[in-house]
N, C-alpha and C positions, 0 to 999 in steps of 0.2 A: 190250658192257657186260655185266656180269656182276652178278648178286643173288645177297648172301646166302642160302643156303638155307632158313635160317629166319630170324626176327627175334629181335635181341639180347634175352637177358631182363633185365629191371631189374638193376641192381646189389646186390646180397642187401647188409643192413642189417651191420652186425659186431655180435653179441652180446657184451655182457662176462661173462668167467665169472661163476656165481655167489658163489664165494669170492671174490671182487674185490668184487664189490657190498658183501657183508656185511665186509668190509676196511674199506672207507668209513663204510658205517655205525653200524661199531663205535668208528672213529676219530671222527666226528664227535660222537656222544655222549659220547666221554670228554674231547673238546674242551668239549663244554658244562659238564660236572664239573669239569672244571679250572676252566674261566671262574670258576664260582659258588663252587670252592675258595679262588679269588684276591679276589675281594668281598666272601665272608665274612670273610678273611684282612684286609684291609685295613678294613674296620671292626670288626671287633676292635683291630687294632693302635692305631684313634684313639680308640677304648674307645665307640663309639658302638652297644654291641649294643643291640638290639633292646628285649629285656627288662632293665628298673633294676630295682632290689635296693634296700630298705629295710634302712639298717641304726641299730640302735639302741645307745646309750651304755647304758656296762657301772653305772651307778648311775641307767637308767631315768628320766632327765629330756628327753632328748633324742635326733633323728633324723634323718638326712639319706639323700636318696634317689640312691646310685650307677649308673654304666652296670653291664653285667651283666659286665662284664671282671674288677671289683673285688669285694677281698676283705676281710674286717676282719681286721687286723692286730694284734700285741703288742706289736711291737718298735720302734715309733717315740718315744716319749715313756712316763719312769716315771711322769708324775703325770694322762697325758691318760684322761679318760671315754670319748673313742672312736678308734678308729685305724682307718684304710680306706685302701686305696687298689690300685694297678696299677704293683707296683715294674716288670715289663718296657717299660713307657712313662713311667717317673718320676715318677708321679701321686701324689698322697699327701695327707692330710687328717686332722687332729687335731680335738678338740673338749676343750676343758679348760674345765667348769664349778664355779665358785665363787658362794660364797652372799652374798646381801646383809645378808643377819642377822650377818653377821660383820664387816662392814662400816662403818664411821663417816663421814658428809659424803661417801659416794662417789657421784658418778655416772657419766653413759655416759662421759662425755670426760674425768673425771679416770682411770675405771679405762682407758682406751685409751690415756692418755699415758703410764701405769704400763707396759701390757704392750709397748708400741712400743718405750720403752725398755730394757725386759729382755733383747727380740727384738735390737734395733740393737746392745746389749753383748757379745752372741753374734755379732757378725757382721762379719767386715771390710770395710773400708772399704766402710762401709753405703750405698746412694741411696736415699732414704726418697719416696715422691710426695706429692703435696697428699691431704688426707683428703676422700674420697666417702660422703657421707650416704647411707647405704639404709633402704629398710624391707623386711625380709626376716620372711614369713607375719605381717605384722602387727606386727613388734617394731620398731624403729628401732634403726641398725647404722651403724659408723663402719670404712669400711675405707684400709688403705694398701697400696701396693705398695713391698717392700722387697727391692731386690738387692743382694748382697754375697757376699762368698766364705766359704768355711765347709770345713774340712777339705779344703782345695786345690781344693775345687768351686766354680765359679758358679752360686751356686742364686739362685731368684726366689722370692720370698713374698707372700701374700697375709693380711696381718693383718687380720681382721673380729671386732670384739666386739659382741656384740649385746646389748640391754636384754631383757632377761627379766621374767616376771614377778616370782620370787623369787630369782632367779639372773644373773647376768653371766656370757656365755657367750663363750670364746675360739676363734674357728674358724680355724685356720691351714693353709693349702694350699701346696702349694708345687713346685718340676719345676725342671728345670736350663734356665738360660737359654739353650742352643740348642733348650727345647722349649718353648719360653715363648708362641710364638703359635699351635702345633698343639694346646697340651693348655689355656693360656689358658679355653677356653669353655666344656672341660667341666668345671674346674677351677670358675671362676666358677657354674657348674650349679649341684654338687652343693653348695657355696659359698651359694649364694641358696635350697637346698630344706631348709635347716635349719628345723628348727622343735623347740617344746618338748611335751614329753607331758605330759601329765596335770597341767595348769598350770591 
């Protein structure tokens, strides 16, 4: 029987180059940046950044508080006090203030049947829902939800007038009915963060 002449040495370990290593570690970091590219990316796109935007109507009565996605706008409405919104998610938001001084025998529920009406004239084959009582910062607020089609679109609306003090305030929101339950919430937000200035 025959021995070895020496005794086998351990099996040597395999090093990985070092440009392999730093391959990996280069990859995995940009894996993380991506990741947090894609998260930001998607809360953006549901308009939920981070930081909300105060925006105020252009004759100084009124304010509602947006995600940080949106912007005030011009081009929605000639006669509206404030325009906002997130046209890349279909988000959008008016505020049309009128005065009670000019007013006769109105109140919150006759001027609501007034503007639901204007709204549903504008709209084809309108579905109008039951009206939801709010109090939005303290005012009391009569809203409907109105779907209809409108320049070959299905759009969805949210009509809320709210009691003011010296004013009746028209808040109209609104997004295309295949976006009606993603933007719904934050629609309804900015929707209930109305409030009036210097009232």
């Amino acid at each position: 029987m025959t021995f070895p002449s020496s005794t086998p040495a351990p099996p040597t370990r395999r090093r990985f180059p070092g440009w392999l290593i730093a391959v990996i570690a280069a990859g995995s970091v940009f894996a993380l940046i991506l990741c947090a590219i894609v998260v930001i990316g998607v809360l953006t796109l549901l308009g939920q950044k981070v930081t909300p935007t105060m925006i105020t109507s252009d004759d100084n009565t009124s304010q509602v508080t947006v995600p940080g996605t949106w912007q005030k706008l011009s081009n929605l409405n000639d006669v509206a006090d404030l325009q906002a919104g997130y046209p890349r998610q279909e988000q959008y938001l008016i505020v049309i203030t009128e005065s009670k001084a000019d007013m006769v025998d109105m109140d919150l529920e006759a001027y609501t049947r007034i503007i639901l009406q204007k709204l549903t004239k504008n709209v084809q084959s309108p579905e109008v829902s039951a009206p939801r009582n709010l109090i939005i910062n303290g005012r009391s607020a009569i809203q409907y939800e109105v779907r209809g089609i409108v320049k070959n679109l299905k759009v969805a609306y949210w009509l809320t007038s709210v009691d003011g003090a010296k004013h009746f305030h028209q808040v109209l929101a609104w997004t295309l009915v295949s976006k009606v339950e993603e933007n719904r919430p934050i629609l309804q937000g900015v929707v209930e963060s109305f409030h009036e200035v210097g009232q």
